[in-house]
Structure formats: C-alpha cells, structure tokens
C-alpha positions as CSV (number, residue, x, y, z in Angstrom):
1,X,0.0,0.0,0.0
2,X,0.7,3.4,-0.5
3,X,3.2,5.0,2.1
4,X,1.9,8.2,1.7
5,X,-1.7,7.5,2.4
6,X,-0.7,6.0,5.6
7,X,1.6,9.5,6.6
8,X,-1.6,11.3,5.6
9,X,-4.3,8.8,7.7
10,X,-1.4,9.4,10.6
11,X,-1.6,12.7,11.0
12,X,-5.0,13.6,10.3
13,X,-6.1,11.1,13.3
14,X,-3.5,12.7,15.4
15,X,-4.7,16.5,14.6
16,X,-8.3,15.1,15.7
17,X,-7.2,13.2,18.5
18,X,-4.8,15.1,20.3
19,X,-4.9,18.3,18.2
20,X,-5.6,21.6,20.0
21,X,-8.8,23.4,18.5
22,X,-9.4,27.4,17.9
23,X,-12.8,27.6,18.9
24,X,-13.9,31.2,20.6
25,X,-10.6,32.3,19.6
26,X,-9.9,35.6,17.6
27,X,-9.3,34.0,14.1
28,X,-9.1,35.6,10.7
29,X,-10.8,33.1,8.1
30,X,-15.0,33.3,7.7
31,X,-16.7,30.9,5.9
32,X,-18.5,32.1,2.9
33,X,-22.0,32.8,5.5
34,X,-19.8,35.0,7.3
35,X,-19.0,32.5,10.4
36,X,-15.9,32.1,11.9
37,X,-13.9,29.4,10.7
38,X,-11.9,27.4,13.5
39,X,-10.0,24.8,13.4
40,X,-8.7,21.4,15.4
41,X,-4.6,21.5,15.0
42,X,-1.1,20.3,15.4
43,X,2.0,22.4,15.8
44,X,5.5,21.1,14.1
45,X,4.3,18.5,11.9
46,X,7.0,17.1,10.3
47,X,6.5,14.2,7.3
48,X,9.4,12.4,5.6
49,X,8.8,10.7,1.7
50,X,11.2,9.2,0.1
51,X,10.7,9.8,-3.3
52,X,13.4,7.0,-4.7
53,X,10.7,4.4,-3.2
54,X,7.2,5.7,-4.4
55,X,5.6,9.0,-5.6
56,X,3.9,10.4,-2.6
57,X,0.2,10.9,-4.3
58,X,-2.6,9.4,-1.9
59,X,-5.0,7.1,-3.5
60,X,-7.8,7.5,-0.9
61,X,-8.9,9.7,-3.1
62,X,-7.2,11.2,-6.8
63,X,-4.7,14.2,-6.3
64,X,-5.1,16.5,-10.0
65,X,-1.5,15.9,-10.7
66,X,-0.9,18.1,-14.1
67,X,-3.1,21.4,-12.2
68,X,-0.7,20.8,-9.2
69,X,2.3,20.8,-11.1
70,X,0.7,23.6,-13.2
71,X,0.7,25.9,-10.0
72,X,3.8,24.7,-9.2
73,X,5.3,26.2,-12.4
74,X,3.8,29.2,-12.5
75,X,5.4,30.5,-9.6
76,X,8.6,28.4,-10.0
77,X,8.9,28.2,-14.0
78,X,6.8,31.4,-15.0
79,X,7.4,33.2,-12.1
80,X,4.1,34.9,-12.2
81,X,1.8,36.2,-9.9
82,X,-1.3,37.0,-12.0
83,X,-4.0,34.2,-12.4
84,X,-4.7,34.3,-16.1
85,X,-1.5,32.2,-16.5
86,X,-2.6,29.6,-14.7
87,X,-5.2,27.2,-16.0
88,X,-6.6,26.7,-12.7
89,X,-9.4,28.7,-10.6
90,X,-7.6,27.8,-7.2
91,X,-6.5,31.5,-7.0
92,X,-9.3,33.6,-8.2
93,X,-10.6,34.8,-5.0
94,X,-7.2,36.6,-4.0
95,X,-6.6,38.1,-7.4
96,X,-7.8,42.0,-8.3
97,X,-9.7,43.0,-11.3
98,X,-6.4,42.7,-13.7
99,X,-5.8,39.1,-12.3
100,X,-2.5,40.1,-10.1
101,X,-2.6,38.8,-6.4
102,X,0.1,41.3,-5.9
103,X,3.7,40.8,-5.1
104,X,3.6,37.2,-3.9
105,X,5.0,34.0,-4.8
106,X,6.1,33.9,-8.6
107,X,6.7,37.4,-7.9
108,X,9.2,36.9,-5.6
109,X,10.9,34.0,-7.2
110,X,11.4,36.3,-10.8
111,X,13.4,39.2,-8.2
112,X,16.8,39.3,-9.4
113,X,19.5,39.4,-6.8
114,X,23.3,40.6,-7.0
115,X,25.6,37.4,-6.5
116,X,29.3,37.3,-7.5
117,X,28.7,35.4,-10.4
118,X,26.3,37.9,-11.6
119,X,22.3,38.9,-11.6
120,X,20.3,35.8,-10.9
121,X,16.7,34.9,-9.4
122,X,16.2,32.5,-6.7
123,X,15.6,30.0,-9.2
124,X,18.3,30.3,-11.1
125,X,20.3,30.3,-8.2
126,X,19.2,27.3,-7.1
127,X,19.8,25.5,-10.3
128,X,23.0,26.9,-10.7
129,X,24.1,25.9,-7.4
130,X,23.0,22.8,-7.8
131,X,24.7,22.2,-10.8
132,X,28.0,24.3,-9.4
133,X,28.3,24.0,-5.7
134,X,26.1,21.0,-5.1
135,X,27.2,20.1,-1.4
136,X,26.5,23.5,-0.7
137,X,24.7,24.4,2.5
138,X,23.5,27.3,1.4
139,X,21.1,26.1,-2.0
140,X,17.4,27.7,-0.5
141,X,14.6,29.6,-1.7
142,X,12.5,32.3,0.5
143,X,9.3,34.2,-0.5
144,X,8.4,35.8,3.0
145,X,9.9,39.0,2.2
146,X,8.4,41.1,5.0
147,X,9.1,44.6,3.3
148,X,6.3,43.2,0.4
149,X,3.7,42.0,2.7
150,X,1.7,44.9,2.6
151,X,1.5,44.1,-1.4
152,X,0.5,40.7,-1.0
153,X,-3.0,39.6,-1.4
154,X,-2.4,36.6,0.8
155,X,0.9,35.4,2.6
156,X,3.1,32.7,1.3
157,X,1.4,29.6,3.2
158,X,4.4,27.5,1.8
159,X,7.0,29.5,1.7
160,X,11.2,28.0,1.5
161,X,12.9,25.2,0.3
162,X,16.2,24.2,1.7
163,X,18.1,21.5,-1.1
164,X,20.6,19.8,0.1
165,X,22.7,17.0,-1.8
166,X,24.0,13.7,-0.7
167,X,25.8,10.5,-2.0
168,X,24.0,6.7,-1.9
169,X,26.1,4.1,-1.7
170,X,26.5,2.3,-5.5
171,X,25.1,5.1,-7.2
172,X,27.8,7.3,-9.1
173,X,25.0,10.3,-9.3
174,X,24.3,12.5,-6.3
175,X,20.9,12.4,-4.4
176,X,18.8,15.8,-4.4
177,X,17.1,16.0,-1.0
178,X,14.8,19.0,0.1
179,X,13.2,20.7,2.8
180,X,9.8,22.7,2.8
181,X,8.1,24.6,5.1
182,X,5.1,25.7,5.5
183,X,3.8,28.2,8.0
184,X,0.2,26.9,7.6
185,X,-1.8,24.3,5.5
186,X,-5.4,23.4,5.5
187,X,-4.7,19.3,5.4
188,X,-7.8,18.6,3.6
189,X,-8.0,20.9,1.1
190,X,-4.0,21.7,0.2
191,X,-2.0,18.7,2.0
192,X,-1.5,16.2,-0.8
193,X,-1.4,18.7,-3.4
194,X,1.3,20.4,-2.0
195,X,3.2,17.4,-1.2
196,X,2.7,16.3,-5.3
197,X,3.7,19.7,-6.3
198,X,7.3,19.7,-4.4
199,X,7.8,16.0,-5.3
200,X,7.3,17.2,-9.4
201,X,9.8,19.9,-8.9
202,X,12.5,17.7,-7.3
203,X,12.0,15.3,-9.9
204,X,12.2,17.9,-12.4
205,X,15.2,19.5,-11.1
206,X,17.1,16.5,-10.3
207,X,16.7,15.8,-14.1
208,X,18.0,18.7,-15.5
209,X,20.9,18.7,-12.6
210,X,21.6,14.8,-13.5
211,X,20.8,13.6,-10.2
212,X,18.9,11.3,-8.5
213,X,15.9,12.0,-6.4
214,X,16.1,10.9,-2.6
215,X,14.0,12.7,0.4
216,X,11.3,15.4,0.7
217,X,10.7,16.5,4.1
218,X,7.7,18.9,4.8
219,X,7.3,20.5,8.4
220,X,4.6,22.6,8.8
221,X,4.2,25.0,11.2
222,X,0.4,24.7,11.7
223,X,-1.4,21.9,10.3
224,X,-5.1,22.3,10.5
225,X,-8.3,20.4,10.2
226,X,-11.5,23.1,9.8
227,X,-14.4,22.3,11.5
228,X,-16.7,21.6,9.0
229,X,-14.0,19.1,7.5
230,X,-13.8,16.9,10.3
231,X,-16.7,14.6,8.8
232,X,-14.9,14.5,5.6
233,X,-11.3,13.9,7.0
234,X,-13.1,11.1,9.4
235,X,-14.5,9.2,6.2
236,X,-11.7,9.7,4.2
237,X,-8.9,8.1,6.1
238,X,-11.4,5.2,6.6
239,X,-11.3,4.1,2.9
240,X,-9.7,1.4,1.0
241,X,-5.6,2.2,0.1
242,X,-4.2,1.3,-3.2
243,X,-0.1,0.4,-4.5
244,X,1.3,3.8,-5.4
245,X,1.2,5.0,-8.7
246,X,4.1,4.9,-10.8
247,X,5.9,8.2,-11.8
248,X,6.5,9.2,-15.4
249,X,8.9,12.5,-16.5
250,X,9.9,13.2,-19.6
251,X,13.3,11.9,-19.5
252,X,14.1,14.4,-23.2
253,X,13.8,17.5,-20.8
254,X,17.2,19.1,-19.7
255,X,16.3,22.4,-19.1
256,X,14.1,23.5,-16.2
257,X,12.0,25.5,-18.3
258,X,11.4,23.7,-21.0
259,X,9.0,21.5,-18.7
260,X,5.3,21.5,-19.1
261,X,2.6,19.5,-17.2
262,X,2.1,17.2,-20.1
263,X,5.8,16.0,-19.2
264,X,4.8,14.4,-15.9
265,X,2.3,11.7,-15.8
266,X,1.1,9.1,-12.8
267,X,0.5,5.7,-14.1
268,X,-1.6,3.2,-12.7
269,X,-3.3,5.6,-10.2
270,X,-6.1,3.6,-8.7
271,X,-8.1,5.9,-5.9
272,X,-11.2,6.3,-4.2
273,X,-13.8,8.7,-5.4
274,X,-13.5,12.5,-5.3
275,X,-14.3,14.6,-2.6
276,X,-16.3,17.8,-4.0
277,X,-17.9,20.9,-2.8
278,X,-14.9,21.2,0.1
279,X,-15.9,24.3,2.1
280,X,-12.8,26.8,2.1
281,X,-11.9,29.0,4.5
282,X,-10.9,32.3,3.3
C-alpha cells in the first residue's frame, strides 16, 4: 500500500485526536455565511517521503496531478503572480480586477539578486548551485519577504525550500534532498497537493541537474483540520488504500523550463472517489 496514504491517515487522526482546537478564539478566516472558521490543529508537523521508493500521491482519493504541477510552475517556471497564466481557478478569490494577487510568490521567485557570479533569481540560483556547488549548504529559496507583505493579497502559506545534496552508496549520481516549510496548511483541502507539487519539482530539477531523487521532508508549522471538514477527513482516512502510482517524467527534458505539465504523468493511479464541494476558508 501506498506510504503516503498512511503519513496522511497518521496525522490527520492525530490532529483530531490530540490536536488543540481554535474555537472562541480571535481568528481571521470566515466561511462564505460569514462565520468564523476554527480549526482542530497540530504544531510542528514534520512528514518524511522518500521519493526513490514511491511517488507520494494518496489514492484515498485522486490528487489532479498536471493542475498541481501547473501551480507549481507558474510560480517556480513562469514566475508569475497574475492568475490568467494559470489554468486553474484555485486562486481567483485573491486576485484584483487585472488578475494580479500582488507581489507574492512567482513574484518573488522572478526578483533578481546581485551574487558574485552575476544577476540571478532565486531560481536560477538554485539550479546553478546545484549544478555548481552541489554540497553547498546554502542552495534555498525564501518568499516571505516582510518589506512586500503589505503588497501581497495573501501570505506565502508554503514559503522555502532548503536543497541539500547527498551521496548513496552504489550510485555514481548524487541524491537531491529537500526541505519545505510551510507556516500553515489546510490538510484537507491543500495537503497532498502540496506534497505532489514539491515531489514534481524535485524530480524535475534533479533531471535537468543529473541527479537522483532521494527525500522530501515537509514541516509545517500549523497543520489544521476546519471544523466543517472533520466529517470529511473522518471518512476519508477510513477508505480502502491502493499500490502507489508509478511516476512518469519526460526523460528528453534538460532544461528546467522547457518543462510542461504534459511532461509528468502518474501511471496506474487507482483511488477512491473524489471529494467535491470542500468548504474553504478564506
């Protein structure tokens, strides 16, 4: 069975077990009726998937995996912040009437920075670390810039990477490991898609870098359960598992942004049904 269901079905039952909940605290998200939105949750989760065993997508139910990784490279690929170059809806609510949701995430990532070895974003940086100083401590991306805060229409939810690059015995390629952290995720709604997102981009950079793919681990500050997902979460982790699916990438691709959703695929991807009409909190 899929390892990554059962990470998912362990720490969902311990945020609603021993998670601490928000009600008739002062909290910022409403539901769309105007009610506050609390929540039941865990500080400091921390999940490890190795991605040389399986491809962390859960099957209890189907993860969209080419309008993940279509997020994931419009902020990291395209750099954008303006919805209407992103096929997907996911960011409508927080965009303004020209589509912009202001100076966060692929905004951030396109800011060139002075290095010694010339102008370069934090992308670039990263690939050209990777491919230059690989045992590097120091290979990371940021997008909580605090002086552009006031210019974001939301707050990077997950907002660094850390890379960092290590041998494996027999192999004569390295092994591209990664950090990310988040400083809050709504588990039902954004948990597995993020995980599938970050899993594509190491994939995709360890191909481009020549390099094997080994760990992703994702700590999040505040993982939460809403209230009026509890009933879903409850069912959900109570359904059948399935094998993992088996990972396809385009193995022509050796340039970062010559990648496209239609160069990743999941293969034998048996799940459960959908879960639709998820209540978000905004």
């Amino acid at each position: 069975m899929s390892l990554a269901d059962q990470i998912f079905v362990d720490m969902c039952r311990d945020i609603i077990d021993n998670g601490v909940s928000t009600e008739g605290e002062k909290v910022r998200p409403k539901w769309e009726d105007g009610t506050s939105a609390y929540t039941i949750k865990k500080f400091g989760v921390v999940n490890r998937y190795d991605l040389s065993k399986e491809f962390p997508a859960i099957t209890l139910r189907r993860t969209a995996i080419k309008s993940c990784t279509n997020e994931m490279l419009w902020i990291w690929q395209k750099k954008s912040n303006n919805i209407h170059d992103l096929k997907s809806t996911v960011w409508d609510e927080w965009a303004d009437e020209t589509g912009s949701i202001g100076k966060a995430y692929g905004y951030q990532m396109g800011v060139k920075h002075q290095y010694k070895e010339g102008m370069m974003d934090q992308v670039d940086r990263v690939i050209y670390d990777l491919k230059h100083n690989p045992f590097s401590r120091r290979i990371m991306t940021n997008i909580y810039v605090h002086q552009d805060l006031s210019e974001m229409h939301l707050y990077p939810c997950a907002y660094s990477m850390t890379f960092n690059v290590t041998t494996r015995p027999g192999s004569d390629k390295l092994v591209l490991n990664a950090i990310l952290n988040q400083r809050s995720q709504d588990v039902l709604a954004a948990n597995n898609w993020n995980v599938c997102q970050y899993a594509v981009l190491m994939h995709m950079l360890a191909q481009v870098c020549d390099m094997e793919v080994g760990e992703l681990v994702h700590v999040i500050a505040d993982a939460h359960i809403y209230d009026r997902h509890i009933p879903l979460v409850q069912e959900l982790i109570e359904r059948e598992q399935h094998p993992a699916p088996d990972f396809w990438i385009n193995p022509e691709i050796t340039d970062f942004y010559q990648f496209t959703e239609d160069d990743i695929r999941l293969d034998n991807y048996v799940t459960g049904p959908q879960i639709t009409n998820i209540p978000i909190a905004v």
